[in-house]
C-alpha positions as CSV (number, residue, x, y, z in Angstrom):
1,X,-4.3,6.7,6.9
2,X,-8.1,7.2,7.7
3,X,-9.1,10.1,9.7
4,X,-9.4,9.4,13.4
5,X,-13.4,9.4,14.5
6,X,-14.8,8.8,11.2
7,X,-17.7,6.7,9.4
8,X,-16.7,5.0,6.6
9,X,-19.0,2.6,4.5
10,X,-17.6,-0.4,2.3
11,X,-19.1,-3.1,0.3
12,X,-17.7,-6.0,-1.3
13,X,-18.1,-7.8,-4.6
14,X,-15.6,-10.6,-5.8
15,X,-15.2,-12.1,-9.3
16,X,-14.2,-15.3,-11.1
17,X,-13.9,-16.7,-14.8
18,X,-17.8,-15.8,-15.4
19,X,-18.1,-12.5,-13.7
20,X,-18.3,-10.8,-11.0
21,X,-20.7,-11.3,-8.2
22,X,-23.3,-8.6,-6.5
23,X,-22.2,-6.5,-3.9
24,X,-22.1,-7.2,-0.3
25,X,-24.2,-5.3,1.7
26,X,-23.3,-2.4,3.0
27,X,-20.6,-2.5,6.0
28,X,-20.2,1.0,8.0
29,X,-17.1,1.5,10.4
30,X,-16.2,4.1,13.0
31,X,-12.6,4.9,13.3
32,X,-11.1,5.8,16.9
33,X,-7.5,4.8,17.0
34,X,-5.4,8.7,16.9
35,X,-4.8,11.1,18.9
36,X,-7.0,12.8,21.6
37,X,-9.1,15.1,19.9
38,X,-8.8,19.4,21.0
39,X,-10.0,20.2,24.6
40,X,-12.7,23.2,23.5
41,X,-12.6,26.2,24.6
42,X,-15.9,26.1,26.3
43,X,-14.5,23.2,28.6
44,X,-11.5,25.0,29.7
45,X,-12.5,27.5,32.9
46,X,-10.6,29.2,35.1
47,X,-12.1,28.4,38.1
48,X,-10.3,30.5,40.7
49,X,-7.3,33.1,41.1
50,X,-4.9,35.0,43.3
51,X,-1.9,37.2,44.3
52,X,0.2,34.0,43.4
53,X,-1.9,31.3,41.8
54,X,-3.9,30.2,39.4
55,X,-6.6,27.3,39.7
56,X,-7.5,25.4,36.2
57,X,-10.4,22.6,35.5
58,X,-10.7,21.0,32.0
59,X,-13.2,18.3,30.2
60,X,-11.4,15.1,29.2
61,X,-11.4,15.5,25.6
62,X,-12.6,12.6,23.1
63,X,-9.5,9.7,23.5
64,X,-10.1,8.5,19.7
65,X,-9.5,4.5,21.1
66,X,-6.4,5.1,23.5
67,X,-7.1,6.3,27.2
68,X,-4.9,10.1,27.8
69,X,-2.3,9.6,30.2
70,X,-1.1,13.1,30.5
71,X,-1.9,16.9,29.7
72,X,0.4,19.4,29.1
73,X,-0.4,23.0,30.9
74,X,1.2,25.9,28.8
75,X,1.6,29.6,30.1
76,X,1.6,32.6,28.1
77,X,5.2,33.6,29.4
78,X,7.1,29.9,28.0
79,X,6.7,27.9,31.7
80,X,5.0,24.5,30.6
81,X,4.0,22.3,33.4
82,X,2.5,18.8,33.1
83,X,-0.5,16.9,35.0
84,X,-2.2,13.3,35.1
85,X,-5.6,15.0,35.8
86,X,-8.0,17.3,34.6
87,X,-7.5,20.3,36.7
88,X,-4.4,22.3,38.0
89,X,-3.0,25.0,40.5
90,X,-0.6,27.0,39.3
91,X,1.6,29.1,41.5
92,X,4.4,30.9,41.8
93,X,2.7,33.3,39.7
94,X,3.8,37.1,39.8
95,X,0.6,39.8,41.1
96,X,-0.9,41.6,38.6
97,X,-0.1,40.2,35.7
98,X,-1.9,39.0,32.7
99,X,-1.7,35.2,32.1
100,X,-2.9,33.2,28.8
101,X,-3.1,29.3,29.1
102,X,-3.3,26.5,27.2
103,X,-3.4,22.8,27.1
104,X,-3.0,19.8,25.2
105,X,-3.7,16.2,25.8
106,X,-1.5,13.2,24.9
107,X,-2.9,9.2,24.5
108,X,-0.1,6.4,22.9
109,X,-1.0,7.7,19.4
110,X,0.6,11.2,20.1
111,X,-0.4,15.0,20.9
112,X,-3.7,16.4,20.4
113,X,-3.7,20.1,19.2
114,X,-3.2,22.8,21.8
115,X,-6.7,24.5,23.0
116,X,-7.7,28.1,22.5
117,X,-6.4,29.8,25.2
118,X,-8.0,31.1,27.9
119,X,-6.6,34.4,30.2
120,X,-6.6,35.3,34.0
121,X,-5.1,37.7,35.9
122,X,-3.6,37.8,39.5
123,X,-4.9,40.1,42.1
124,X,-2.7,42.7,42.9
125,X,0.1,42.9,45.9
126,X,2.0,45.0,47.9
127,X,5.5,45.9,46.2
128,X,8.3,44.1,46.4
129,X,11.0,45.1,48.8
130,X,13.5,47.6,47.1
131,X,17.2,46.3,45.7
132,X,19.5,49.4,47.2
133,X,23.0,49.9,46.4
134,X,25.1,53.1,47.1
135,X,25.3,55.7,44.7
136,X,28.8,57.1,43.6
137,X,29.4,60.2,41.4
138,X,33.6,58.7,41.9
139,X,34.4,62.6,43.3
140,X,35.9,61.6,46.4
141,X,39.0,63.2,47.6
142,X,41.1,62.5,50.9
143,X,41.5,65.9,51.2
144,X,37.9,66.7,52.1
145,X,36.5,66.0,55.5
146,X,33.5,66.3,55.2
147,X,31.4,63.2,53.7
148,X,28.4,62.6,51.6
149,X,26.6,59.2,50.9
150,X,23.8,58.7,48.9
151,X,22.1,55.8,47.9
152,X,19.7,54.7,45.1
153,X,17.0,51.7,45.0
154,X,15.1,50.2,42.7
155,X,11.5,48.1,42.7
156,X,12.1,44.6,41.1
157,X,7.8,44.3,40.8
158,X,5.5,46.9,41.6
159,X,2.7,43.7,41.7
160,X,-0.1,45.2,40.0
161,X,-0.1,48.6,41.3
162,X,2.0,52.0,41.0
163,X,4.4,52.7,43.7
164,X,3.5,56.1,45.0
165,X,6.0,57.0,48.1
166,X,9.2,55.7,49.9
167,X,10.5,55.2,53.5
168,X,14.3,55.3,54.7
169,X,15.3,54.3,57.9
170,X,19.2,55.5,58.6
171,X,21.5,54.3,60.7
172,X,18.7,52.2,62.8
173,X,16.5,55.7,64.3
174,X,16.0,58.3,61.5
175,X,13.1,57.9,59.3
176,X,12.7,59.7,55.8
177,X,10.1,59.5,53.7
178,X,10.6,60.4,49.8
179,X,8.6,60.1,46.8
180,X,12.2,59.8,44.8
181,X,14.4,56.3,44.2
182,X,17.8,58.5,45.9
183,X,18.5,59.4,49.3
184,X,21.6,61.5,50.3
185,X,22.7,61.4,53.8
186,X,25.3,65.1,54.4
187,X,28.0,65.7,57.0
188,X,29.1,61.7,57.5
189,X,31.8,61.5,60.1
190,X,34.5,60.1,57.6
191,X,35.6,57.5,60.2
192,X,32.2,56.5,60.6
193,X,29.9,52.8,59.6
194,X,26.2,54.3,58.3
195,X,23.2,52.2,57.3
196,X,20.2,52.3,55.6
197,X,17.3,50.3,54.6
198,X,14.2,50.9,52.6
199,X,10.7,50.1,51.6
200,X,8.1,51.0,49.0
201,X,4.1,51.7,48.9
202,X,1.5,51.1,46.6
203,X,-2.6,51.0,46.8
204,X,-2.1,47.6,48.6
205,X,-0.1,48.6,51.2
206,X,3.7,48.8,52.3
207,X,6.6,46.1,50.6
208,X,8.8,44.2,53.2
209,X,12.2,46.5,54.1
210,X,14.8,45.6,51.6
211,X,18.2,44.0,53.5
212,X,20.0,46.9,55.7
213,X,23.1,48.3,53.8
214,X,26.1,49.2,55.5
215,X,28.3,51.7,54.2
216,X,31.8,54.0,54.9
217,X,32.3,57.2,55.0
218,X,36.2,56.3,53.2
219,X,36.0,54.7,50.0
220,X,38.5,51.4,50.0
221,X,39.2,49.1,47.5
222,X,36.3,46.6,46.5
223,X,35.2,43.7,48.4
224,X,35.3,40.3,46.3
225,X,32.3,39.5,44.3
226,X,29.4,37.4,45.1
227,X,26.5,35.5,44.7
228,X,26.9,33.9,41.4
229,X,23.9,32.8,39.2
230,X,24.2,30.9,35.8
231,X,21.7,32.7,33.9
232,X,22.0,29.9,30.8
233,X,23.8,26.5,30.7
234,X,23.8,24.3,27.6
235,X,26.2,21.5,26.1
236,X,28.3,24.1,24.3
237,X,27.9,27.3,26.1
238,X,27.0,29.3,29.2
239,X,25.9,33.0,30.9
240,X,27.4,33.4,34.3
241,X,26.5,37.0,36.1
242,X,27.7,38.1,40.1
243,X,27.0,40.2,42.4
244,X,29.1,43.9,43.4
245,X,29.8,44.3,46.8
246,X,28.4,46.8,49.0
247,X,31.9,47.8,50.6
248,X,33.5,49.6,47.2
249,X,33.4,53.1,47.9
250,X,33.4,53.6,44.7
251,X,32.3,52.9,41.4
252,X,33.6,49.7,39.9
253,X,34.8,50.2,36.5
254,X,36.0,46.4,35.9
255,X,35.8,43.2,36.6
256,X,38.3,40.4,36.0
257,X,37.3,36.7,35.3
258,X,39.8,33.6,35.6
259,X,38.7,30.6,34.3
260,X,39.9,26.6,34.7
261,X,38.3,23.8,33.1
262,X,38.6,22.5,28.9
263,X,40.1,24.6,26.8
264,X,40.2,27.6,29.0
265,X,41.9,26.7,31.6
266,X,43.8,29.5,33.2
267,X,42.0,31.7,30.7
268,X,41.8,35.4,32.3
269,X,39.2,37.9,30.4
270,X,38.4,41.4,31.5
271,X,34.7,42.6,31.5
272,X,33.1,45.9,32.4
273,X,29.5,44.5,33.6
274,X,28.9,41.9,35.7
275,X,28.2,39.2,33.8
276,X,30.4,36.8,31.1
277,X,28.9,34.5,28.2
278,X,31.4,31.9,26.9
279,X,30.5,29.4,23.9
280,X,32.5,26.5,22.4
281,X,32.8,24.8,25.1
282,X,33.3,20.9,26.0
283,X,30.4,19.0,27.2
284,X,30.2,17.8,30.4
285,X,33.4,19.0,31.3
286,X,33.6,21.1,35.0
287,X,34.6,24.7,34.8
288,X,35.6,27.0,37.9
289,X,35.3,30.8,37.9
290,X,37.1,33.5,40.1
291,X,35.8,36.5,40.2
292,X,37.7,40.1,41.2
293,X,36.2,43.7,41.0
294,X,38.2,46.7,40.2
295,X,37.6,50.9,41.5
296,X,39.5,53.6,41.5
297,X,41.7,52.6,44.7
298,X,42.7,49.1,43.1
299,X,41.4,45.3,42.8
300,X,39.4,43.6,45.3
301,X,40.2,40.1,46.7
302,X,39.2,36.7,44.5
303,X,36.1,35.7,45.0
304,X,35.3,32.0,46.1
305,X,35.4,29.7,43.2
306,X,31.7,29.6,40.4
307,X,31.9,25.8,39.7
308,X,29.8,24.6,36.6
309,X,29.6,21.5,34.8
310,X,28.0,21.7,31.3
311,X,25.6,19.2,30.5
312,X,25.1,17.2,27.4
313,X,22.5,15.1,25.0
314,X,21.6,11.7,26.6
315,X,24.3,8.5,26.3
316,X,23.5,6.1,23.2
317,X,21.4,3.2,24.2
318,X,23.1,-0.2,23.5
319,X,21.5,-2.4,20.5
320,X,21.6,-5.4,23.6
321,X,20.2,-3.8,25.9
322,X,17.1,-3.3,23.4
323,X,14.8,-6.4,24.9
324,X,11.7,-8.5,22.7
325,X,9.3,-8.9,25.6
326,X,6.7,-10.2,23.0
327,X,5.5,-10.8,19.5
328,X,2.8,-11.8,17.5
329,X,2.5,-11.9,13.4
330,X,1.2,-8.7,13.1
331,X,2.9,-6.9,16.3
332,X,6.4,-6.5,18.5
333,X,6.7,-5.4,21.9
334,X,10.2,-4.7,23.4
335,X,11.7,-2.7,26.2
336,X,15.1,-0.5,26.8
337,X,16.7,1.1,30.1
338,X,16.8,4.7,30.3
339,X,20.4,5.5,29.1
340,X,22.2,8.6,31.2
341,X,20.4,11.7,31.1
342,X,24.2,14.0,31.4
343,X,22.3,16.5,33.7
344,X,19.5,17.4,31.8
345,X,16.1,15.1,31.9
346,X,15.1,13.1,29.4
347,X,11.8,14.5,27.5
348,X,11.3,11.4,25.3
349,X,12.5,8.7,23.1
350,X,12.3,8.6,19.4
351,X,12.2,4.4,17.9
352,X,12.6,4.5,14.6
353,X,11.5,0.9,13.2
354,X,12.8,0.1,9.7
355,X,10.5,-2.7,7.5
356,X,11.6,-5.2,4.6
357,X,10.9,-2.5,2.3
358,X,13.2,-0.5,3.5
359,X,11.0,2.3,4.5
360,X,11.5,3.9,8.2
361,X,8.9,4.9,10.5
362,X,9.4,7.2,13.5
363,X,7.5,7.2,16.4
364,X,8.0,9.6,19.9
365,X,7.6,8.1,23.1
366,X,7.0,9.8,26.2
367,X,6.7,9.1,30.3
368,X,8.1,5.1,29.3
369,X,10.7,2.9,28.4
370,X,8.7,0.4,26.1
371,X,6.8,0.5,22.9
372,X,4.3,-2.0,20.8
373,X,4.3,-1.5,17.3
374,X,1.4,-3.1,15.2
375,X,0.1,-3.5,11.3
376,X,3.4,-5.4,10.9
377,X,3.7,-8.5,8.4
378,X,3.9,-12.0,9.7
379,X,7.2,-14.0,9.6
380,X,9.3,-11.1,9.0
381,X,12.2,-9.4,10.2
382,X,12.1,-5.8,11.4
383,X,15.1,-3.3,12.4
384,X,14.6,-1.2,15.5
385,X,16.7,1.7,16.7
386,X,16.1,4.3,19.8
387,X,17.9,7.3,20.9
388,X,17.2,9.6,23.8
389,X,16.2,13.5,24.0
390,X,16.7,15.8,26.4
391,X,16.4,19.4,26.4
392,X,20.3,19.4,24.7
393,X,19.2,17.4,21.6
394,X,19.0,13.9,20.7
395,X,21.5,11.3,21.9
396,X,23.2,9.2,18.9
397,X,20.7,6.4,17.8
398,X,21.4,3.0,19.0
399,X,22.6,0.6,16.5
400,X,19.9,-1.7,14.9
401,X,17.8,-4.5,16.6
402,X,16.5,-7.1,14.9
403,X,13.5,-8.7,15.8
404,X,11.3,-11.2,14.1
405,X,7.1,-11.4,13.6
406,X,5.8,-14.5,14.2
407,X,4.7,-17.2,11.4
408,X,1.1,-16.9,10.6
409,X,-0.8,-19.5,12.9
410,X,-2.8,-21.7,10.4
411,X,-4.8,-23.5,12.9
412,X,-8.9,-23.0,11.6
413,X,-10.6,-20.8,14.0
414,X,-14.5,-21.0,15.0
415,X,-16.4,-18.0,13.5
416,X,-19.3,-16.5,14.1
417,X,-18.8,-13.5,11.2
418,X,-16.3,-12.1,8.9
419,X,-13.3,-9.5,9.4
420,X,-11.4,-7.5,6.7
421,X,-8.8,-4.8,6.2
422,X,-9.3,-2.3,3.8
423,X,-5.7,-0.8,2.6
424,X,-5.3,2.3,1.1
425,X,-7.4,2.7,-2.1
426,X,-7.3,-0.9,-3.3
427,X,-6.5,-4.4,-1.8
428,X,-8.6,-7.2,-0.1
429,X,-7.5,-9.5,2.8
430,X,-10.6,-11.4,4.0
431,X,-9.0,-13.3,6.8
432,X,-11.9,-15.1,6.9
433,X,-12.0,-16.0,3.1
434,X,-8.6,-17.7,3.4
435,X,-9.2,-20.2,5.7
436,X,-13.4,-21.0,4.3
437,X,-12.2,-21.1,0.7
438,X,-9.8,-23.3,1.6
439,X,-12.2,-25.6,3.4
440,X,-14.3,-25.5,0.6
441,X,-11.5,-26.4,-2.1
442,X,-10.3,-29.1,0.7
443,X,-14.6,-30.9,0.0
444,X,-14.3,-30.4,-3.8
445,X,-10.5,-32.1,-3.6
446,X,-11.8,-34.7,-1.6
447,X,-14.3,-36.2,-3.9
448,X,-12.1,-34.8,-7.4
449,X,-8.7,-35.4,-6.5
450,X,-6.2,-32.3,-6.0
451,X,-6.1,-30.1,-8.9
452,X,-3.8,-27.2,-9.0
453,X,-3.6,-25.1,-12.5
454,X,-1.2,-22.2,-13.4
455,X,-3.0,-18.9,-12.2
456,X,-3.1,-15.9,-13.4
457,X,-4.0,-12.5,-12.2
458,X,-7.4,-11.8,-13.9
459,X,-8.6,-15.3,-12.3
460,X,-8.5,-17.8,-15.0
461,X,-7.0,-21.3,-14.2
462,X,-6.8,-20.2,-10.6
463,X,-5.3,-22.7,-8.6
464,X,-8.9,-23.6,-7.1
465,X,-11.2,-25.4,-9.8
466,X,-12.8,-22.6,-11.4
467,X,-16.1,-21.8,-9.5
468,X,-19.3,-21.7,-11.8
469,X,-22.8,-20.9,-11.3
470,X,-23.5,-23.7,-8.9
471,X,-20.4,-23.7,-7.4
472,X,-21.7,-19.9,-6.5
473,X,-24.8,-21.1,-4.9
474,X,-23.0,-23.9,-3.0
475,X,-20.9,-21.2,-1.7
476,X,-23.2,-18.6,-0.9
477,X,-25.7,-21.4,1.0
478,X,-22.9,-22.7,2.3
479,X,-22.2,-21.0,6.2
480,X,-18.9,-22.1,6.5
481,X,-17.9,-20.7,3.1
482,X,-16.6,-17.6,2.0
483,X,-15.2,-16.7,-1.7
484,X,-11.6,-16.9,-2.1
485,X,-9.4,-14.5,-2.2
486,X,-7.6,-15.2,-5.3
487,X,-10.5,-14.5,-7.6
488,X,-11.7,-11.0,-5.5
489,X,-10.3,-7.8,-6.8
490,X,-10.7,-4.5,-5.5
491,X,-12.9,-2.7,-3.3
492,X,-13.4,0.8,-3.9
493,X,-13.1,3.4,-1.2
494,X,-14.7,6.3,-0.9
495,X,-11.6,8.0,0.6
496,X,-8.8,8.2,2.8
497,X,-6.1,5.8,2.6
498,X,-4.3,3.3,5.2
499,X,-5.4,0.7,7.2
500,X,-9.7,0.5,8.1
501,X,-11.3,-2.5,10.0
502,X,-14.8,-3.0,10.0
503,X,-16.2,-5.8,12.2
504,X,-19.7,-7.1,12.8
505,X,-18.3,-10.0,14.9
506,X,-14.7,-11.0,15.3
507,X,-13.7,-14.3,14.4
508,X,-12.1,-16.1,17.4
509,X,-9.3,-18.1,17.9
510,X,-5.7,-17.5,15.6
511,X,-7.1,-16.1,12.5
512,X,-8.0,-13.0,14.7
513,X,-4.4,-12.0,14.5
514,X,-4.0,-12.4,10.6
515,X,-3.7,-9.3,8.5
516,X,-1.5,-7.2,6.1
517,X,-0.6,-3.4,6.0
518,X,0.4,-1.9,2.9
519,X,1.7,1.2,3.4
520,X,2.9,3.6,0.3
521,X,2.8,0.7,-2.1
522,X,0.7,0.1,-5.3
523,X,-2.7,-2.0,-5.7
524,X,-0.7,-4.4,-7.9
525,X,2.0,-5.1,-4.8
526,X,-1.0,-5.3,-2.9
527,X,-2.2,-7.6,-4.8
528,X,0.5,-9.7,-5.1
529,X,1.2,-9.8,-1.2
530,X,-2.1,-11.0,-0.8
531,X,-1.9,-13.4,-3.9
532,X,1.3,-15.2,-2.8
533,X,-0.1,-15.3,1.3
534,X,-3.1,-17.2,-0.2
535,X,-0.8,-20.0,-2.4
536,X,1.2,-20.6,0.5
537,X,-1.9,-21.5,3.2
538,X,-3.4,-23.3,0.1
539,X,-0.3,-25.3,-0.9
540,X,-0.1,-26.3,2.7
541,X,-4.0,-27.1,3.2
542,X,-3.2,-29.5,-0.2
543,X,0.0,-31.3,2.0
544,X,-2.0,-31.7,4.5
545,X,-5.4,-33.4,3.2
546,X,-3.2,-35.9,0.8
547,X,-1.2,-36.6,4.0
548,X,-4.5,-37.5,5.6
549,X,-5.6,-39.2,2.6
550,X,-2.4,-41.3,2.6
551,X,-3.7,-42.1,6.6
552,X,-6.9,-43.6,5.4
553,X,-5.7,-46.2,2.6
């Protein structure tokens, strides 16, 4: 097609048995139907930032003749949000760290491109609060009475600034503080309960205390696991991790996983971290984990059940359910219900439309369940298939719909100037021309008698009497009179290809909705479209005035 927000000039000449006329004058068009144009990087700002957020503020960018409905925000680290305005506060953003954003703008004629990014980063933040477990070198003997424990800790975030010391507080009174991530607490009463808790410090001041820790003296065997987290989920495969307890004693050295649900069911696998991937699995099927953990002394308990259920692309939408809400000769409109999503959102639809030449065109629709599709050709029937997407893939397209353009309305319009469409490289329709020329054969019939000849394509015993020099100037001082069709030939483009309008005044009334796309086709079946469109509205115009003639004797 053209390019979107362009200026293109066209003129017109047309020819008949003697020649060919003068050109037109020169017509100039603007297009604007695309999508949105790129938001510059001048008119994206970050306008304000903190320990956890983020505030954006964009310029609308040029719409190209469809109004944007929705931006897409996109962070440096994957997360991509979505708004209906031009500005945005992100949060739930970590301290201290470096963010790039992006953002792209999206009208019924797609996806702009995405914008040069622009970066910000957080202001910095106290620590997080340590993650302390216990810290076992697995030398425990019952023998000895004397205990040790020590415990180990780790900062998840230090938030934009270096941790530089440590506090311990043990067993609720005794306070410790340590530059190091270990703390070792001698002579433990072995039939003794101990805990501990811990917090960090940076530039910005002191984390929260990390959860108190409670811990024996005797090592036992493990406590069941805990706190399960599915780390990945798709159709076909998951990543499920646990937490150790803090009553083991000792090191854990295994863990064992039973599994029910699908094809695993009562499947038992052995793992020395705490975490398990599994693929091949059955979509949307439920599957239920136990968990056990293993030391030195023997296995712990079962944990409570892990339940999943896997998710899956969206359900097929039913041919039926695919609803004509309206139609024209050049355009369809129709409407679907949003099929089941299988526990993952639907992201879009793709409607794949399929013409009488066989040729399929795809279109992606987002934030709606119905579509319009233009630049179709009158009287004709069209196939229409939609399938969902979600994050899992595409759902199974729908079986065809088939849904009819309507005739061509041949009722004369008023006018008050002249429309055309300019397709690809070569090709006239002048709506307009159609309906005058045929007004003008209908006087000349109407004091000759009908007279239709065998036509050819270079113009010569067109099916019109054959225009000469006066005919010309009757036509050109004529103002309801435009040349044929049938004797034009082509106009030359200066580039591009597609579909161009350029319009001075729109005629009113039917003829506003008359017009043929050509898509990927030759000037000669251009040509011929047009050709065959114009015999058919003349053959009829002929019926007609010997029908009224017929009314008058």
């Amino acid at each position: 097609g053209l390019s979107p927000n362009s200026l293109y000039y066209v003129r017109v000449r047309a020819r008949n048995v003697n020649g060919w006329s003068s050109f037109s004058s020169v017509v100039s068009a603007t297009t604007t139907t695309g999508p949105p144009g790129m938001i510059p990087l001048e008119d994206l700002k970050v306008i304000s930032i903190g320990k956890r957020n983020m505030s954006l503020e964009w310029t609308s960018p040029a719409d190209l003749g469809s109004p944007v409905t929705r931006y897409e925000v996109q962070l440096g680290n994957g997360a991509v949000l979505n708004s209906t305005q031009s500005s945005m506060t992100i949060v739930g953003l970590e301290p201290g760290v470096r963010y790039s954003v992006r953002i792209r703008s999206y009208n019924a004629h797609g996806w702009s491109n995405f914008s040069i990014p622009v970066y910000g980063t957080t202001l910095p933040d106290v620590p997080a609060a340590p993650i302390v477990t216990r810290y076992t070198a697995d030398d425990w003997s019952p023998v000895v009475t004397t205990r040790t424990l020590t415990i180990q800790w780790r900062v998840p975030n230090e938030n934009g600034k270096a941790v530089t010391s440590y506090e311990v507080i043990v067993d609720s009174e005794d306070l410790v503080i340590l530059n190091s991530t270990v703390f070792t607490k001698v002579d433990v009463n072995a039939a003794g309960m101990h805990n501990f808790t811990v917090r960090a410090r940076n530039s910005i001041g002191w984390s929260q205390w990390s959860p108190v820790v409670w811990l024996a003296a005797d090592p036992s065997i493990p406590g069941p696991p805990m706190g399960n987290r599915t780390t990945a989920l798709s159709r076909r495969s998951l990543s499920l991790s646990w937490d150790a307890p803090y009553f083991n004693g000792l090191e854990i050295t295994q863990f064992e996983v039973t599994i029910l649900g699908g094809q695993f069911n009562y499947t038992s696998m052995k793992v020395n971290s705490s975490s398990i991937s599994l693929s091949q699995l059955e979509p949307l099927t439920l599957y239920r984990f136990f968990v056990r953990a293993k030391n030195r002394l023997g296995w712990s308990s079962m944990s409570s059940p892990f339940e999943i259920i896997t998710p899956d692309r969206p359900a097929q939408i039913q041919a039926e359910d695919i609803a004509r809400l309206n139609a024209t000769a050049t355009s369809i409109s129709f409407e679907w219900p949003a099929p089941a999503d299988n526990l993952k959102p639907i992201t879009e639809y793709v409607v794949s439309i399929t013409g009488p030449d066989d040729v399929t065109k795809h279109y992606t629709i987002l934030d709606t369940t119905n579509f319009t599709i233009f630049e179709l050709v009158p009287e004709t029937a069209y196939n229409i298939s939609i399938a969902a997407v979600n994050s899992e893939g595409a759902a199974v397209p729908s079986e065809d719909r088939q849904m009819w353009t309507e005739p061509i309305d041949l009722g004369v319009p008023s006018f008050t100037a002249v429309e055309f469409g300019l397709t690809s490289s070569a090709g006239l329709l002048a709506a307009a021309g159609v309906v005058t020329g045929m007004l003008y054969w209908r006087r000349k019939a109407s004091k000759r008698g009908p007279r239709m000849k065998k036509m050819n394509r270079k113009g010569e015993d067109y099916s019109l009497r054959s225009f000469g020099a006066h005919d010309a100037e009757t036509v050109a001082s004529d103002p309801d009179a435009v040349i044929n069709p049938l004797v034009m030939q082509r106009v030359q483009q200066a580039s591009g290809r597609g579909v161009m309008s350029a319009t001075a005044q729109k005629p009113t009334g039917a003829l506003a909705r008359l017009g043929i796309s050509v898509d990927k086709t030759s000037a000669s079946d251009q040509e011929g479209k047009i050709d065959s469109l114009t015999k058919k509205l003349i053959s009829m115009r002929q019926m007609e005035h010997a029908s009224d003639h017929h009314d008058k004797l």
